[in-house]
C-alpha positions in Angstrom: -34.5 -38.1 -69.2 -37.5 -37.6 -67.2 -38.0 -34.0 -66.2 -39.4 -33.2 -62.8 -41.1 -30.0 -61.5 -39.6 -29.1 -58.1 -41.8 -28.1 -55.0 -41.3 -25.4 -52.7 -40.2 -27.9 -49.8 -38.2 -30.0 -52.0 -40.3 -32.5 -53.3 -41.1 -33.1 -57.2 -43.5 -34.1 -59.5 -43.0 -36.0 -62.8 -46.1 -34.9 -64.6 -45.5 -36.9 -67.7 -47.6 -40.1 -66.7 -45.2 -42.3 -69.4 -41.9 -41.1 -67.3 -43.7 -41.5 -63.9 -44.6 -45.1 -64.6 -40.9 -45.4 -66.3 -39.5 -44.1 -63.0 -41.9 -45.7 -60.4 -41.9 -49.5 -61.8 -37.4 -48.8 -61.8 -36.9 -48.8 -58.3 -40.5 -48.1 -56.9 -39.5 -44.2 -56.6 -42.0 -41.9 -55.0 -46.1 -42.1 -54.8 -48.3 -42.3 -58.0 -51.2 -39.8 -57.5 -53.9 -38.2 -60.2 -53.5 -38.3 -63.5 -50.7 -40.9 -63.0 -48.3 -38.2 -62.2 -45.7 -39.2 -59.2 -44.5 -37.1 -56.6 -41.2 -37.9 -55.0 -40.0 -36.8 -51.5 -36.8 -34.3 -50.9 -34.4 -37.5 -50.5 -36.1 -39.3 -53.7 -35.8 -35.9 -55.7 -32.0 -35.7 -54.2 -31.0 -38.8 -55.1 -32.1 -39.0 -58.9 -30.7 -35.7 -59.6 -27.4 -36.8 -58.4 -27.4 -39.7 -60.0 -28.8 -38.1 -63.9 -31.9 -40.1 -63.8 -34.0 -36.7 -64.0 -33.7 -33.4 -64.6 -35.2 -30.7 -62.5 -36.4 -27.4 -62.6 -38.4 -24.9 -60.5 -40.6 -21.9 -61.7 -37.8 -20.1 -63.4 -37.6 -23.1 -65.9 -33.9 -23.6 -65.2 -32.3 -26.8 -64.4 -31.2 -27.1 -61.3 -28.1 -29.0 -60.3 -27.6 -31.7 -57.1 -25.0 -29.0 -55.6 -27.7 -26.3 -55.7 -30.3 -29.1 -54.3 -28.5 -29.9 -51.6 -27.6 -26.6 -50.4 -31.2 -25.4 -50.3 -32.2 -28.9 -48.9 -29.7 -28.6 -45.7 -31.5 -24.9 -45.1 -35.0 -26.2 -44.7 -33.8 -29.2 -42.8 -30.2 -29.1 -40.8 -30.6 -33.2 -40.5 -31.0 -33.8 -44.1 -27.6 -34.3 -45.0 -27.7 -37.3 -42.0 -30.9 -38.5 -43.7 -29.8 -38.5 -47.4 -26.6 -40.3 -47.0 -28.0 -42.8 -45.3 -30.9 -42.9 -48.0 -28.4 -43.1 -50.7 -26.1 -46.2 -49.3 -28.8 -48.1 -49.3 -30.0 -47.2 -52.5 -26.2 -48.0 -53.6 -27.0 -51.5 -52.1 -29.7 -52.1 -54.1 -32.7 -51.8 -51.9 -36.1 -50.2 -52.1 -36.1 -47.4 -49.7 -39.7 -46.2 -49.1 -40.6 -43.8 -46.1 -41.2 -45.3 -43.1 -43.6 -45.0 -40.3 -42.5 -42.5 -38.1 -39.9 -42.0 -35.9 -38.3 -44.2 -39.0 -37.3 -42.5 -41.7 -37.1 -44.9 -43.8 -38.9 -48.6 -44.5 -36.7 -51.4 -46.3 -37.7 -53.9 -48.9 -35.7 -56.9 -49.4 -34.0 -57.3 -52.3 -36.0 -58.6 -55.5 -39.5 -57.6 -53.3 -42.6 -56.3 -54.7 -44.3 -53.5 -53.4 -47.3 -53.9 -52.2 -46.9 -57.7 -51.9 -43.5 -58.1 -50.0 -43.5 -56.4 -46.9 -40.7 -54.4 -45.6 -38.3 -56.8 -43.6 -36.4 -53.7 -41.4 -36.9 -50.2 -40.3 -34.6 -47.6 -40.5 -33.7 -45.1 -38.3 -30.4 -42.6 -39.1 -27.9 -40.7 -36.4 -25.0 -38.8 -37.1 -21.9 -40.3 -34.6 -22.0 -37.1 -32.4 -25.7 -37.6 -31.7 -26.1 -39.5 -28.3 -27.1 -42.8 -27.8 -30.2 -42.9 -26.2 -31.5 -46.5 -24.2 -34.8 -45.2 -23.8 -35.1 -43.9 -27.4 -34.0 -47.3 -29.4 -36.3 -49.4 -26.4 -39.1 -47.1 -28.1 -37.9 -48.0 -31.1 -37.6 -51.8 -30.3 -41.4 -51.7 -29.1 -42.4 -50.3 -32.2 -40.9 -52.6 -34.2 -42.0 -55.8 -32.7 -45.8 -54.5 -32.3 -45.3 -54.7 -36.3 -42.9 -57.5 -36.6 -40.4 -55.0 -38.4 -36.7 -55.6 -37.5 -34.5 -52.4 -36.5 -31.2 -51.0 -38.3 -29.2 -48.4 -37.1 -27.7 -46.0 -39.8 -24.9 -44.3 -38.3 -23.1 -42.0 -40.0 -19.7 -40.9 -39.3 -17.2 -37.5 -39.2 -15.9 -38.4 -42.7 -19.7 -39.7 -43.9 -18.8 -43.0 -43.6 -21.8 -45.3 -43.2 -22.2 -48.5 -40.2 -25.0 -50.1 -39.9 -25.6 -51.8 -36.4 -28.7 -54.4 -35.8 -30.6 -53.9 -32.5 -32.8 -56.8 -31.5 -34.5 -57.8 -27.9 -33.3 -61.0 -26.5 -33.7 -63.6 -23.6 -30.5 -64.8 -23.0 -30.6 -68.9 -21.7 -27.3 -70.9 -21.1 -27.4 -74.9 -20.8 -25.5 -74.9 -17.4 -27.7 -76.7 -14.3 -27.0 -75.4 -10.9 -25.3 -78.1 -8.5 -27.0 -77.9 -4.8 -25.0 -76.0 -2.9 -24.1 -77.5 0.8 -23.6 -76.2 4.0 -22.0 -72.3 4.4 -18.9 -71.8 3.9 -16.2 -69.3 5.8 -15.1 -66.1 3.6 -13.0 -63.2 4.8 -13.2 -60.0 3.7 -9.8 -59.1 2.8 -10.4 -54.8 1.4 -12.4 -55.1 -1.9 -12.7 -58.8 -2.3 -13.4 -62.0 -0.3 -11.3 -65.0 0.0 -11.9 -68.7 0.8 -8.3 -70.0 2.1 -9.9 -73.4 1.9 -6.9 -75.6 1.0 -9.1 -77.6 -1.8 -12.3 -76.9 -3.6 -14.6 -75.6 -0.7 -17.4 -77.8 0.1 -19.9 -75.4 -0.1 -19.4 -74.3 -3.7 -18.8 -77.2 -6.0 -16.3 -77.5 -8.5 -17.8 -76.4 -12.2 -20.0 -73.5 -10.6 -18.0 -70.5 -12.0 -17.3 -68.9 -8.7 -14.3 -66.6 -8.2 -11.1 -67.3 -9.0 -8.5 -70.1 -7.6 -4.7 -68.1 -6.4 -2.8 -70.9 -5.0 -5.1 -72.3 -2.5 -7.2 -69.8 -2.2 -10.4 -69.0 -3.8 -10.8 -65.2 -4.5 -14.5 -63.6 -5.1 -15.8 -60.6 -6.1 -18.2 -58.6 -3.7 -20.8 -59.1 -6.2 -20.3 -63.3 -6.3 -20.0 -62.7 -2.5 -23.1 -60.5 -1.9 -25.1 -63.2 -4.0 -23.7 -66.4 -2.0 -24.3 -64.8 1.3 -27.9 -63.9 0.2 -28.1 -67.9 -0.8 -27.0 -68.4 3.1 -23.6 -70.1 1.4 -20.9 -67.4 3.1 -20.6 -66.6 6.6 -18.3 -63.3 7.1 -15.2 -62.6 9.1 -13.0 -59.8 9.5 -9.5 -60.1 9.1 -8.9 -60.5 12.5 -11.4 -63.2 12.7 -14.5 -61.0 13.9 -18.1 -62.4 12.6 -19.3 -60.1 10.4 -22.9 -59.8 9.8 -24.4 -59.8 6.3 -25.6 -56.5 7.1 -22.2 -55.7 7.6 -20.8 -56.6 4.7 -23.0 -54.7 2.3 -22.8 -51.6 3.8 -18.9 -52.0 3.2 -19.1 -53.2 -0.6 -21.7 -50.6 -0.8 -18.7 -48.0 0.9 -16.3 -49.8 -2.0 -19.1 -50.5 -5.5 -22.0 -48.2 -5.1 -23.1 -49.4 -7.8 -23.8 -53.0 -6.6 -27.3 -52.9 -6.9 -27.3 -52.2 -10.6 -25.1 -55.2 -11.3 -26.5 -57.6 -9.0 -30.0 -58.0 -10.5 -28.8 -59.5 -14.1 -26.0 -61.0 -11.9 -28.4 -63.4 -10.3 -30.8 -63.6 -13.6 -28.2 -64.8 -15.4 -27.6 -67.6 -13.1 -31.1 -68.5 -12.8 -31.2 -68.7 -16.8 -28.4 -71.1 -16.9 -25.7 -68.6 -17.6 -22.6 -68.4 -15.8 -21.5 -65.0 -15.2 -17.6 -63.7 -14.6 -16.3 -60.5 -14.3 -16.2 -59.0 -17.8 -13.2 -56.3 -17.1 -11.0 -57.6 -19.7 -13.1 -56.5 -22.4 -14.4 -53.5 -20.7 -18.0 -54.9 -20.2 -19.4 -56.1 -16.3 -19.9 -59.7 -17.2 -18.9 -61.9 -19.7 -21.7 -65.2 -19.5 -20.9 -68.9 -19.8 -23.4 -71.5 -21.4 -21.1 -74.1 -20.0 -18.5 -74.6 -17.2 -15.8 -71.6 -18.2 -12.8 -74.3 -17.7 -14.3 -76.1 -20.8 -16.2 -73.5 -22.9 -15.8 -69.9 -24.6 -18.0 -67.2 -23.2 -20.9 -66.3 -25.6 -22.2 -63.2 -24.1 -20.4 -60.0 -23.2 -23.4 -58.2 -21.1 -22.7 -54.5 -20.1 -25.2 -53.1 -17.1 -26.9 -49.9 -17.2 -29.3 -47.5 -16.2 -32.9 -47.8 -17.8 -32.6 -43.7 -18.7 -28.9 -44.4 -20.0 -27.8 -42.4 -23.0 -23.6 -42.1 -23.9 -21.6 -41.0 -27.4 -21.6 -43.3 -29.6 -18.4 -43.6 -30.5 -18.7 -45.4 -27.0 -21.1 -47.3 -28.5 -19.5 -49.1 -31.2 -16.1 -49.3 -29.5 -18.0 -52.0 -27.5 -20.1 -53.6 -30.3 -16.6 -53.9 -32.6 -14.8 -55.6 -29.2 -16.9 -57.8 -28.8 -17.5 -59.4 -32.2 -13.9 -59.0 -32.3 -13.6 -62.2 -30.0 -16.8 -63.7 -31.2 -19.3 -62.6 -28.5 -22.3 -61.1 -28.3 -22.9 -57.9 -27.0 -25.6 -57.3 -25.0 -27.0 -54.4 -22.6 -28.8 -54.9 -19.7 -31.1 -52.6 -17.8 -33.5 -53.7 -14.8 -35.9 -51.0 -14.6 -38.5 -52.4 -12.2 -39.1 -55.8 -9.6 -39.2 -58.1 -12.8 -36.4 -59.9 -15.3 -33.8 -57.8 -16.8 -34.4 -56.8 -20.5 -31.6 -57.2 -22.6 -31.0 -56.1 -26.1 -28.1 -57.3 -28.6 -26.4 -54.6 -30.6 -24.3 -56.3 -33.2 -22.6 -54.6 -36.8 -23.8 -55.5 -40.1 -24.0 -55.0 -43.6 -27.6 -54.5 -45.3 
């Protein structure tokens, strides 16, 4: 068994240059340096003393055990643990774990590459479940990893050290649906916190096949949202229930009074529509939209998009309660942040296994 000096912050060197090689060309473990030694990290050194593939001593000259390890590793560094166990299931997979660039901890081979002649195919950055979920953070991390061409997993690691991995990716969502030309305005009421059409068949003004609202006998039912967008299209003219005009004005100063937070939802509402998308409410599944490619009488929404603030962090537990939903019914789950004048950005969190 190769035998490994430790270091006073946890890393080792294998001085023997006959075990470094042995150890480095098994599993490309740590950095050859002079001499041919090799020097492995704190989670390298962790990982091959737990699993008897060296043994390790420090100054006294006594071997020291992985319990012993471990407990002076989590000392130096409270987030090792987090780092380690997410190290070692991916080692357990099979896969060449190098260091990565930072923030990432850690930089991923594929299986059966070469180092130094495959590059890494992901990066790999590690939370613990009651670390917050930060939207600014992972778009860092996004940016990152497309400046390098470097895809982005997400190690999360639970209560009972339990390991999910999650893929993040940046998309540009685009649906096949072309937008019929919509006709003259049509008359809506605002009945409290929705808007009704009590045409007695498919109003003129909003063909058949365009997604909008929802029919309740012979009435057509929108959302403030659908309603805010048509009027803005000059397709709705307002009236009270007792029959007063209402001006457009008017009516967004009361949906403000009822959503307030109309103006987050309404910019991927209408860039949805504008990629071919159709957009309904996505309530059932606990998301703001759920987006058509085709007319929803005849098709199966692909997209579940969730709206949110550009600075937006939550738990998350919150987090993968929505991911797990939605590949539950076979959709994607995007979130959606408009931070500026320009197109929404969107980016599709889905679970996997490395």
């Amino acid at each position: 068994m190769p035998h490994a000096e430790l270091n006073p912050d946890l890393s080792a060197w294998v001085r023997d240059p006959t075990e470094a090689s042995l150890l480095y060309g098994r599993g490309y473990y740590g950095e050859i340096g002079e001499g041919g030694m090799l020097k492995l990290d704190p989670r390298e050194t962790a990982y091959l003393r737990e699993m008897d593939r060296i043994s390790l001593g420090g100054q006294d000259g006594l071997d020291l055990g992985f319990p012993d390890l471990v407990k002076r590793a989590q000392q130096l560094d409270p987030g090792f643990d987090i780092l380690y166990l997410v190290y070692r299931d991916l080692r357990q997979r099979g896969y060449v774990v190098r260091s990565g660039p930072p923030p990432f901890p850690f930089a991923l081979l594929p299986r059966g590459g070469t180092l130094g002649k495959t590059p890494s195919r992901f990066w790999v950055s590690a939370f613990s479940e009651r670390t917050p979920f930060s939207l600014p953070g992972l778009r860092d991390r996004l940016d990152a990893c497309r400046g390098a061409k470097r895809g982005l997993l997400l190690g999360v690691v639970d209560e009972e050290s339990d390991l999910t991995f999650y893929r993040a990716r940046e998309v540009e969502p685009r649906g096949s649906h072309v937008a019929a030309l919509l006709s003259s305005p049509v008359e809506a009421w605002l009945f409290g916190d929705r808007v009704s059409l009590l045409s007695p068949s498919e109003p003129p003004g909003l063909p058949a096949g365009e997604g909008y609202g929802s029919r309740v006998g012979q009435r057509l039912e929108l959302s403030l949202l659908e309603a805010w967008y048509l009027a803005e299209e000059g397709r709705l003219m307002f009236r009270d229930p007792d029959g007063a005009p209402l001006t457009l004005s008017g009516f967004q100063r009361r949906a403000l009074a009822i959503e307030p937070d109309l103006p987050l939802r309404l910019p991927v509402y209408r860039h949805l529509r504008y990629v071919g998308l159709l957009p309904k409410t996505g309530f059932k599944y606990g998301a703001h939209f759920r987006a058509y490619e085709r007319e929803p009488e005849s098709s199966h929404a692909r997209f579940l998009v969730h709206v949110v603030p550009p600075d937006w962090t939550a738990p998350w537990p919150e987090v993968a309660r929505a991911i797990r939903l939605a590949q539950g019914v076979r959709k994607q789950f995007l979130l959606a942040d408009c931070p500026g004048p320009g197109a929404p950005r969107y980016v599709h969190l889905e679970r996997t296994r490395p």
